[in-house]
PDB file as gemmi writes it, atoms N, CA and C in Angstrom:
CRYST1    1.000    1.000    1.000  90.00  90.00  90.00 P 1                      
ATOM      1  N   UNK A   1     -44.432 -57.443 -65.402  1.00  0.00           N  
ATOM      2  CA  UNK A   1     -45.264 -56.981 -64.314  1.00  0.00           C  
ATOM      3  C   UNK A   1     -44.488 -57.118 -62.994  1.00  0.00           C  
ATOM      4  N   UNK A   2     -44.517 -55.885 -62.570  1.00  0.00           N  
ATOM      5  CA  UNK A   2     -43.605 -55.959 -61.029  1.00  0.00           C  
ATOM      6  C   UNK A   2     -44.949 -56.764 -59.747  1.00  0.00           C  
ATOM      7  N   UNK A   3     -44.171 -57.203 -59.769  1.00  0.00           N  
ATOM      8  CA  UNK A   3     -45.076 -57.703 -57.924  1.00  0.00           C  
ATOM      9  C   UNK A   3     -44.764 -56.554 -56.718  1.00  0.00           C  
ATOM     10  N   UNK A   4     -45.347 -56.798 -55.849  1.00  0.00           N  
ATOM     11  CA  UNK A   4     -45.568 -55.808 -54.472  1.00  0.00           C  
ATOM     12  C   UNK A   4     -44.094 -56.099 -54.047  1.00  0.00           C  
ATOM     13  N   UNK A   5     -43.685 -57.251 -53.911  1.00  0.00           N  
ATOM     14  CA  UNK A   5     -42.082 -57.525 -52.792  1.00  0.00           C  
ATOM     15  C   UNK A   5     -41.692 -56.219 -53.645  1.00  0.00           C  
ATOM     16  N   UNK A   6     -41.976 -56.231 -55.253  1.00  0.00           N  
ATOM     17  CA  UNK A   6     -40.281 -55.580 -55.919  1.00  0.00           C  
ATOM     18  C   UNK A   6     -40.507 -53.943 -55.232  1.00  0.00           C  
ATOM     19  N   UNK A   7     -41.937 -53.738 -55.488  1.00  0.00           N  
ATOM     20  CA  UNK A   7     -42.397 -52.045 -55.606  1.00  0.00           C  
ATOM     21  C   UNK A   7     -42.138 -52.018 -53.914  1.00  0.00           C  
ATOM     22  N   UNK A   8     -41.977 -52.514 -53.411  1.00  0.00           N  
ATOM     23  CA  UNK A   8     -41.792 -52.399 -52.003  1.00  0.00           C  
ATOM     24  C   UNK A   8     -40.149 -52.223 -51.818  1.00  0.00           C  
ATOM     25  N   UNK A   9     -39.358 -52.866 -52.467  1.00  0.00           N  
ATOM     26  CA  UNK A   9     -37.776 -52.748 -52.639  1.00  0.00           C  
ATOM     27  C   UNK A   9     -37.397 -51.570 -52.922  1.00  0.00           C  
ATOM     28  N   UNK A  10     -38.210 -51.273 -54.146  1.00  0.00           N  
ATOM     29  CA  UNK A  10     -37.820 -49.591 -54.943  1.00  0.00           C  
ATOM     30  C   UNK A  10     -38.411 -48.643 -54.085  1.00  0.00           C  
ATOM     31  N   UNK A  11     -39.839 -48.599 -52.925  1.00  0.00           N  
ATOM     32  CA  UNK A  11     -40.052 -47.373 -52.552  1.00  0.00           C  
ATOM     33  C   UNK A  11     -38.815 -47.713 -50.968  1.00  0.00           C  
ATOM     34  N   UNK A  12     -38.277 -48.484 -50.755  1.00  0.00           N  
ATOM     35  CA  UNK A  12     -37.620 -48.476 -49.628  1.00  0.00           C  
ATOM     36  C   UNK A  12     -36.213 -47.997 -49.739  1.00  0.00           C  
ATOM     37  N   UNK A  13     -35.774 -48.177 -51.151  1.00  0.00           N  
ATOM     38  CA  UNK A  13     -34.577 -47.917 -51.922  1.00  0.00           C  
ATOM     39  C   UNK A  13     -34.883 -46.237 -51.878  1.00  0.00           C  
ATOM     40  N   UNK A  14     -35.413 -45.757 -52.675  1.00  0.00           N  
ATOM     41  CA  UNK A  14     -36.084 -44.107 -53.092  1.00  0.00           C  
ATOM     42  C   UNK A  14     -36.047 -43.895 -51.480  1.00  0.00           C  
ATOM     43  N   UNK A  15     -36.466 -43.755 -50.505  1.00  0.00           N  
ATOM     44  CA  UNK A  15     -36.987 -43.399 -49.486  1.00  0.00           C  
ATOM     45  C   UNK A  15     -35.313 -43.289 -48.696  1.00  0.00           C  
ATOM     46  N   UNK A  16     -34.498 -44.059 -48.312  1.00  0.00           N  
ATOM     47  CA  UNK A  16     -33.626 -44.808 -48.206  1.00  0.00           C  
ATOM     48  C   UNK A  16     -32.493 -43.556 -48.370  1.00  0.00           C  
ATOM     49  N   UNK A  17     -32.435 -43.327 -49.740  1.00  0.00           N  
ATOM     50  CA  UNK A  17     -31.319 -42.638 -50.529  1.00  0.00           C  
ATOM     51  C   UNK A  17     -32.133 -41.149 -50.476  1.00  0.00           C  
ATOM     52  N   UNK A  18     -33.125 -41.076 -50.404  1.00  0.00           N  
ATOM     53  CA  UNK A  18     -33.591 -38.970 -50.097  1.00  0.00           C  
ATOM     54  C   UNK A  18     -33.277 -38.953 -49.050  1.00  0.00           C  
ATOM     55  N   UNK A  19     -33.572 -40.281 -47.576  1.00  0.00           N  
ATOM     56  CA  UNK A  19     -32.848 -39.804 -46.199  1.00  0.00           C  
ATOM     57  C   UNK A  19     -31.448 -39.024 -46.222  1.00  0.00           C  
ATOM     58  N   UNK A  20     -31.079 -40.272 -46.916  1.00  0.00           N  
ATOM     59  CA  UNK A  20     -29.325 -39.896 -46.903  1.00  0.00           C  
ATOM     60  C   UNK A  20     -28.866 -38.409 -47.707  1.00  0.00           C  
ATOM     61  N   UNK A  21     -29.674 -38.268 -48.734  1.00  0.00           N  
ATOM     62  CA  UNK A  21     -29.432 -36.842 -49.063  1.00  0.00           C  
ATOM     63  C   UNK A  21     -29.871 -35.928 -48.550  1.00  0.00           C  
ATOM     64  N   UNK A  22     -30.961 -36.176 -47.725  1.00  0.00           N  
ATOM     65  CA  UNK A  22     -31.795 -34.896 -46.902  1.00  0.00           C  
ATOM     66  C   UNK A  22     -30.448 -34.626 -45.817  1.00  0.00           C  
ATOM     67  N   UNK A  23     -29.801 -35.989 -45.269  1.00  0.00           N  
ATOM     68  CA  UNK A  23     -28.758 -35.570 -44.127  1.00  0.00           C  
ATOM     69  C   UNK A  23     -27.426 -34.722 -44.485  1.00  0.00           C  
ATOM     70  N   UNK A  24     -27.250 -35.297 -45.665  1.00  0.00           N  
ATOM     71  CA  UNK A  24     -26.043 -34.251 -46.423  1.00  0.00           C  
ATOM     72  C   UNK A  24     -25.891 -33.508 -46.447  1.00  0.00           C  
ATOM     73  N   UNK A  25     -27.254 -33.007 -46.898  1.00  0.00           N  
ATOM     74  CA  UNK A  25     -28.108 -31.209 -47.147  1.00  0.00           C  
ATOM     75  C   UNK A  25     -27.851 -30.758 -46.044  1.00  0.00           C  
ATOM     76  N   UNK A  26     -28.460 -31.444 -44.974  1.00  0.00           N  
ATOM     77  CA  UNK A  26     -28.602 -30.809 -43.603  1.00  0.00           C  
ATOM     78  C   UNK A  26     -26.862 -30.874 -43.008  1.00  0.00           C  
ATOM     79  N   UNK A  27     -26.211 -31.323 -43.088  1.00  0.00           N  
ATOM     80  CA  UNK A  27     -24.550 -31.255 -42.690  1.00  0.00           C  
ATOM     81  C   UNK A  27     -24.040 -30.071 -43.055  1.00  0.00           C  
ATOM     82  N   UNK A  28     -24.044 -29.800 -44.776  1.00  0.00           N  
ATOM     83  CA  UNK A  28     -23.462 -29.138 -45.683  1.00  0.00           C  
ATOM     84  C   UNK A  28     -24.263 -27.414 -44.885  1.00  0.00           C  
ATOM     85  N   UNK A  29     -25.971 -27.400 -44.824  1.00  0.00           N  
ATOM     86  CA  UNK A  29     -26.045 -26.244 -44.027  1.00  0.00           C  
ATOM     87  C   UNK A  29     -25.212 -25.926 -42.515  1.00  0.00           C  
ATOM     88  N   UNK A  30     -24.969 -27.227 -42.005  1.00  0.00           N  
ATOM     89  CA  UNK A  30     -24.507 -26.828 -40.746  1.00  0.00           C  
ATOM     90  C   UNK A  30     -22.924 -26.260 -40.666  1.00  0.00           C  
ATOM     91  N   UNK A  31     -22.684 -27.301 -41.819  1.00  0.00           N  
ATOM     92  CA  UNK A  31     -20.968 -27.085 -41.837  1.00  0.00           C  
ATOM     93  C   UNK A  31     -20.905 -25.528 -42.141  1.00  0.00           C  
ATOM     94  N   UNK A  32     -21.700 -25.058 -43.457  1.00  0.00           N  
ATOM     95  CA  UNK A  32     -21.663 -23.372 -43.910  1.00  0.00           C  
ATOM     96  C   UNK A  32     -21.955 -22.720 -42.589  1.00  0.00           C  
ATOM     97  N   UNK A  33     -23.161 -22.843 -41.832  1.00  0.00           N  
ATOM     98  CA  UNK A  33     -23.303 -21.770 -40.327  1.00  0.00           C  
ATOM     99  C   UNK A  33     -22.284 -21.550 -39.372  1.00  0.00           C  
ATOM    100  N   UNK A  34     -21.432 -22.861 -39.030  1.00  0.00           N  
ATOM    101  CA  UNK A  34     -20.625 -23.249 -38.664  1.00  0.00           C  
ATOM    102  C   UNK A  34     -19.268 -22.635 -38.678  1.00  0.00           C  
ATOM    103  N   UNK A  35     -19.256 -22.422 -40.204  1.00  0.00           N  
ATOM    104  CA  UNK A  35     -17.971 -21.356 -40.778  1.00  0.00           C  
ATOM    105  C   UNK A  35     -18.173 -19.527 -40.443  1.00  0.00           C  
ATOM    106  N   UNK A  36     -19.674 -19.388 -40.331  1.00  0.00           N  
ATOM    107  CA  UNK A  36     -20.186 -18.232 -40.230  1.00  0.00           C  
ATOM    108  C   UNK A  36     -19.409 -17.760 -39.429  1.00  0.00           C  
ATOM    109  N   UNK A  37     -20.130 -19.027 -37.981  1.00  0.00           N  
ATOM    110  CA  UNK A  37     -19.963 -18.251 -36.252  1.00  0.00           C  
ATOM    111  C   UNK A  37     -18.484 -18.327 -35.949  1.00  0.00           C  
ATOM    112  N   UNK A  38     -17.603 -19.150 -36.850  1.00  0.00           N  
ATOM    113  CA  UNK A  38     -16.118 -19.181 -36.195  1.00  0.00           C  
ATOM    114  C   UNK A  38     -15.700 -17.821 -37.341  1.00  0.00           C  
ATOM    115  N   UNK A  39     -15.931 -17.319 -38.444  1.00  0.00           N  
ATOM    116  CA  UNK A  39     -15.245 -16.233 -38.216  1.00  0.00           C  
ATOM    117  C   UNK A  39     -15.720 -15.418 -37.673  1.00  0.00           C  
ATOM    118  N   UNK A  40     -16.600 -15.264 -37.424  1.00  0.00           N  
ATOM    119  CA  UNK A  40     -17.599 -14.639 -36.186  1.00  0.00           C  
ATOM    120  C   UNK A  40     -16.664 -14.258 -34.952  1.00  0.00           C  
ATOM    121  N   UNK A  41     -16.365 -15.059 -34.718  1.00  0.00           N  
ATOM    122  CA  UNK A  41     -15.586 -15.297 -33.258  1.00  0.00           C  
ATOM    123  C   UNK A  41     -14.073 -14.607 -33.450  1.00  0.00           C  
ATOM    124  N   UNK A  42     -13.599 -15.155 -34.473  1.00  0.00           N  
ATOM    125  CA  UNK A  42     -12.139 -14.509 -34.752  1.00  0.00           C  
ATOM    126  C   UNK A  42     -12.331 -13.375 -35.166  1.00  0.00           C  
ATOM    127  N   UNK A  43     -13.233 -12.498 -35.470  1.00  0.00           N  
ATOM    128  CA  UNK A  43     -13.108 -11.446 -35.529  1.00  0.00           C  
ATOM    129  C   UNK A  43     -13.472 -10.294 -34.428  1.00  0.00           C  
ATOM    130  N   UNK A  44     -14.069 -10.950 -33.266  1.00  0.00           N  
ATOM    131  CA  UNK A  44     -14.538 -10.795 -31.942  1.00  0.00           C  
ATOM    132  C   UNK A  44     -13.488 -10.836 -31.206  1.00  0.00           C  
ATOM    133  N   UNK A  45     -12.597 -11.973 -31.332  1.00  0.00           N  
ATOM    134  CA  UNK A  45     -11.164 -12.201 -30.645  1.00  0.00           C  
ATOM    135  C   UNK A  45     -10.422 -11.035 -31.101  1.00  0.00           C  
ATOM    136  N   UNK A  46     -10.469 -11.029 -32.112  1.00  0.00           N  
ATOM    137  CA  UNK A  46      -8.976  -9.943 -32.970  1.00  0.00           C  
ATOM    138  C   UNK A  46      -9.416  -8.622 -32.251  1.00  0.00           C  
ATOM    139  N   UNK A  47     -10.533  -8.204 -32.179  1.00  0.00           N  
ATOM    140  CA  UNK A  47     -11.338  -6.892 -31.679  1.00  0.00           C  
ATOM    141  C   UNK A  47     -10.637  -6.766 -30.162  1.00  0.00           C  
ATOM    142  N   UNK A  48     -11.091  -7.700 -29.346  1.00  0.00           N  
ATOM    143  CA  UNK A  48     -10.599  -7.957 -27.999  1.00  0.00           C  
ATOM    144  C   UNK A  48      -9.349  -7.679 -28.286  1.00  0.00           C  
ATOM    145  N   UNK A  49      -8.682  -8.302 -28.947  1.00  0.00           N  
ATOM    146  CA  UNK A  49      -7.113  -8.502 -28.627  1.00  0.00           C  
ATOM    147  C   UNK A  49      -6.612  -7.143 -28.649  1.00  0.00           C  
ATOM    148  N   UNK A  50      -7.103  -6.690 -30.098  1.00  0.00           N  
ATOM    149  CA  UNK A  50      -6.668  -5.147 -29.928  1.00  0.00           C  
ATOM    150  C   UNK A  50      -6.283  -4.164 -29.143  1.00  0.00           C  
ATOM    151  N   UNK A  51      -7.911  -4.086 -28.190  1.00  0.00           N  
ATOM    152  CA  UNK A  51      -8.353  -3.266 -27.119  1.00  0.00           C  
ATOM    153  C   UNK A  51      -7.477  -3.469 -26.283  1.00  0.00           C  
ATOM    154  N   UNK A  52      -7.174  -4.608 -25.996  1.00  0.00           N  
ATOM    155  CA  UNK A  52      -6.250  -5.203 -24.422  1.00  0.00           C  
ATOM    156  C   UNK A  52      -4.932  -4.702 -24.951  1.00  0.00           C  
ATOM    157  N   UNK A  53      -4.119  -4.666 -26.027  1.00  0.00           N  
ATOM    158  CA  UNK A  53      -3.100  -3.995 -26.439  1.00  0.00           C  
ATOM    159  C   UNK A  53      -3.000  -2.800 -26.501  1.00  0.00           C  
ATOM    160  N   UNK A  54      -4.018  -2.042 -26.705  1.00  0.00           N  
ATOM    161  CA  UNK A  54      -3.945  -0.855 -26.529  1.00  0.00           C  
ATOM    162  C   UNK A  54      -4.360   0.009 -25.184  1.00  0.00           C  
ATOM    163  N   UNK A  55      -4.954  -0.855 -23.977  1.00  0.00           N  
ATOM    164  CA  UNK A  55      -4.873  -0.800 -22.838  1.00  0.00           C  
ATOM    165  C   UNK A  55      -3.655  -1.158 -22.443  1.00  0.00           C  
ATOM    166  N   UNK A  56      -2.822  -2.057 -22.459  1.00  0.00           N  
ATOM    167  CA  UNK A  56      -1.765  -2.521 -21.883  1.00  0.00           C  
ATOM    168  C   UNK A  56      -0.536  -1.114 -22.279  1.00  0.00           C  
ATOM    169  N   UNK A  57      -0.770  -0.856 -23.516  1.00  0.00           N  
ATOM    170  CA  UNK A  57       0.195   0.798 -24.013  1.00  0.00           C  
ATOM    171  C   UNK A  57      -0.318   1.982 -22.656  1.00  0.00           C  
ATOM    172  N   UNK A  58      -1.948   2.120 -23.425  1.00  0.00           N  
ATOM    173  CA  UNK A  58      -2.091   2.947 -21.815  1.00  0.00           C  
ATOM    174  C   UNK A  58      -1.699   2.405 -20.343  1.00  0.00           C  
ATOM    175  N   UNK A  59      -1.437   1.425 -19.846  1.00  0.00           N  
ATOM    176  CA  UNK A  59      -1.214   1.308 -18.529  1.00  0.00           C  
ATOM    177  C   UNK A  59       0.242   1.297 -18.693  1.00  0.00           C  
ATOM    178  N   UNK A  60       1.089   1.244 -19.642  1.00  0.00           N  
ATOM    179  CA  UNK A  60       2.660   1.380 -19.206  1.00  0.00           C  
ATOM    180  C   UNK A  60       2.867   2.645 -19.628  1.00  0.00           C  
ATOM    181  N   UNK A  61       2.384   3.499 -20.254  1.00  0.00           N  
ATOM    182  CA  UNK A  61       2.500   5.159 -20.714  1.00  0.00           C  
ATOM    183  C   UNK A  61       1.912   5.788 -19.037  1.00  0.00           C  
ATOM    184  N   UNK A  62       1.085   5.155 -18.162  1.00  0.00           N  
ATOM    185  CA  UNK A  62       0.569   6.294 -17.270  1.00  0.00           C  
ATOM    186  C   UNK A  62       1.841   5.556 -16.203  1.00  0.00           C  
ATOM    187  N   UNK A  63       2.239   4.417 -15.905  1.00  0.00           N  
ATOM    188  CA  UNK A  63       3.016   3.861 -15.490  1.00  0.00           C  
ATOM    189  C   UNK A  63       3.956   4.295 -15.469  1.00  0.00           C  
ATOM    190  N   UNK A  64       5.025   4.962 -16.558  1.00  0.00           N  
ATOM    191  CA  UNK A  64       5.853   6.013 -17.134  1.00  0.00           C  
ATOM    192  C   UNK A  64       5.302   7.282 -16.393  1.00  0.00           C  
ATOM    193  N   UNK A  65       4.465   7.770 -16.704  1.00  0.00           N  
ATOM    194  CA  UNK A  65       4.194   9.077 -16.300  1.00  0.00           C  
ATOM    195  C   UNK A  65       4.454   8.844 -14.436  1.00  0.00           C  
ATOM    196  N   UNK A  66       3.618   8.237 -13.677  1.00  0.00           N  
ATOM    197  CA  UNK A  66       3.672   8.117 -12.777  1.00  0.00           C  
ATOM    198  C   UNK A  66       5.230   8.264 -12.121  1.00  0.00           C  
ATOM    199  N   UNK A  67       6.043   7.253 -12.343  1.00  0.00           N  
ATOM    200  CA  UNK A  67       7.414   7.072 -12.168  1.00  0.00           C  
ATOM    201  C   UNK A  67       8.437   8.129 -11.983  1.00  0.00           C  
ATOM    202  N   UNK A  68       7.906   8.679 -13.390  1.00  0.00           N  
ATOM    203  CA  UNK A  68       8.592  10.523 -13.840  1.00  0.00           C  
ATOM    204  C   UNK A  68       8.153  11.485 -12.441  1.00  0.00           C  
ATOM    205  N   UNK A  69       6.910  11.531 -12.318  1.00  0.00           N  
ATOM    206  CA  UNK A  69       6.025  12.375 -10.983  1.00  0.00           C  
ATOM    207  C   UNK A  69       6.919  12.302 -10.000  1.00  0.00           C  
ATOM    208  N   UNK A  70       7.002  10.548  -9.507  1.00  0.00           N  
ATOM    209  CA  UNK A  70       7.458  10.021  -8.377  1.00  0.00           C  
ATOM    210  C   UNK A  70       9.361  11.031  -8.431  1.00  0.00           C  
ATOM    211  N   UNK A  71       9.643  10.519  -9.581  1.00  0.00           N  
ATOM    212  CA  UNK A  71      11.531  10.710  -9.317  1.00  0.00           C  
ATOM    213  C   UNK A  71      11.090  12.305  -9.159  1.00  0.00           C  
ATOM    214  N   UNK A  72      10.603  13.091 -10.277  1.00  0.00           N  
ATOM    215  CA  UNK A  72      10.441  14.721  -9.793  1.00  0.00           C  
ATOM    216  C   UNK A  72      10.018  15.649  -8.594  1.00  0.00           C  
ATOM    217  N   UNK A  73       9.140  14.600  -7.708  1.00  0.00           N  
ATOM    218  CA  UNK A  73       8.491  15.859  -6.895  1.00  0.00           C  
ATOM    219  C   UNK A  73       8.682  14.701  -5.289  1.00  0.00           C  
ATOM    220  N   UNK A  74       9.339  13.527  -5.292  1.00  0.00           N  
ATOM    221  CA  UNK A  74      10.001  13.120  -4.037  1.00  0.00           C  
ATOM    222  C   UNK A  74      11.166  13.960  -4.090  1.00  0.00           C  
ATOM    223  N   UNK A  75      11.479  14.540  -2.653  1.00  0.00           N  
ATOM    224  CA  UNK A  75      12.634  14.838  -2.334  1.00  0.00           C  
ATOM    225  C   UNK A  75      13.306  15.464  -3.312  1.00  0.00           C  
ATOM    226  N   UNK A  76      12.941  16.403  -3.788  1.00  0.00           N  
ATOM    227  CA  UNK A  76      13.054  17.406  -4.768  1.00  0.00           C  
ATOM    228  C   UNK A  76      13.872  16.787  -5.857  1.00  0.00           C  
ATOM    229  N   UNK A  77      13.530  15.965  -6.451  1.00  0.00           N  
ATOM    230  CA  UNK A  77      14.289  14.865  -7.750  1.00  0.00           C  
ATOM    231  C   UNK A  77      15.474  14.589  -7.317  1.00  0.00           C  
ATOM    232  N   UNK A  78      15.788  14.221  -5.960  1.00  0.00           N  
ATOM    233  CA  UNK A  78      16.956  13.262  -5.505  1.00  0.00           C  
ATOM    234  C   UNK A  78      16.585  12.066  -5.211  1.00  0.00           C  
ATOM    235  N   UNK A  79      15.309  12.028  -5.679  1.00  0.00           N  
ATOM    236  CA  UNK A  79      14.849  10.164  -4.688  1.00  0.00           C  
ATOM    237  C   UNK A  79      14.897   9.299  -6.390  1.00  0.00           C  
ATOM    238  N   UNK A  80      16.278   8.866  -6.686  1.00  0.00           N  
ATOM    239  CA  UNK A  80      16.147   8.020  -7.894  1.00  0.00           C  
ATOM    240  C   UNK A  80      15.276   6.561  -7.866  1.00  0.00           C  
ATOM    241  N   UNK A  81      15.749   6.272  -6.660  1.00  0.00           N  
ATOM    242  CA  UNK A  81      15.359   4.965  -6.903  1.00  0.00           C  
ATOM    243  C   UNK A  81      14.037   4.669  -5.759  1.00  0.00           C  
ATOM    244  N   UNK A  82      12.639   4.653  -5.466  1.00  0.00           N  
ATOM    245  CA  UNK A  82      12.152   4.727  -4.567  1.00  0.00           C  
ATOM    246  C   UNK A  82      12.056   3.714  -3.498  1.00  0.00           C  
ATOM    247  N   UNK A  83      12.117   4.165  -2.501  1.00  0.00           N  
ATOM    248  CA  UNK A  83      12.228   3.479  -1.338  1.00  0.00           C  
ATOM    249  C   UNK A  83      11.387   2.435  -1.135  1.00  0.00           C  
ATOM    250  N   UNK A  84      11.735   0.546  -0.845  1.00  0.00           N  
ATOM    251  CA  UNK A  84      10.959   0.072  -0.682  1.00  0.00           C  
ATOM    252  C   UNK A  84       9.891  -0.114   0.537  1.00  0.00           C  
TER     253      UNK A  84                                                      
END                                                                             
């Protein structure tokens, strides 16, 4: 026959050890969401990165163009180097 101290040991024990697994549970979801939003992000970054590379092509292609304009139609394509 168990006495109250013992049944009081075992529901504090039981109670005790579902905390600790309820927190696990709850880690293990956070850690998985966690993984979600960071590739989330790196694939948000990579997107960005792209764009800015392929802006940076367009701004040295019109950059180019510009330059070409400048040497052709200063001083009837004698101005090589432009004046600072």
């Amino acid at each position: 026959m168990k006495t109250d101290f013992i049944d009081i040991e075992e529901q504090l024990s039981t109670v005790l050890l579902q905390a600790a697994e309820d927190q696990i549970t709850e880690a293990n979801n956070l850690l998985a969401s966690t993984k979600v939003l960071v590739e989330g992000i790196k694939a948000q970054v990579a997107e960005q990165k792209k764009l800015i590379e392929e802006f940076n092509g367009r701004m040295q292609t019109f950059g180019g163009t510009v330059l070409e304009a400048h040497k052709t139609y200063i001083n009837g394509a004698k101005h090589e180097n432009p004046s600072p």
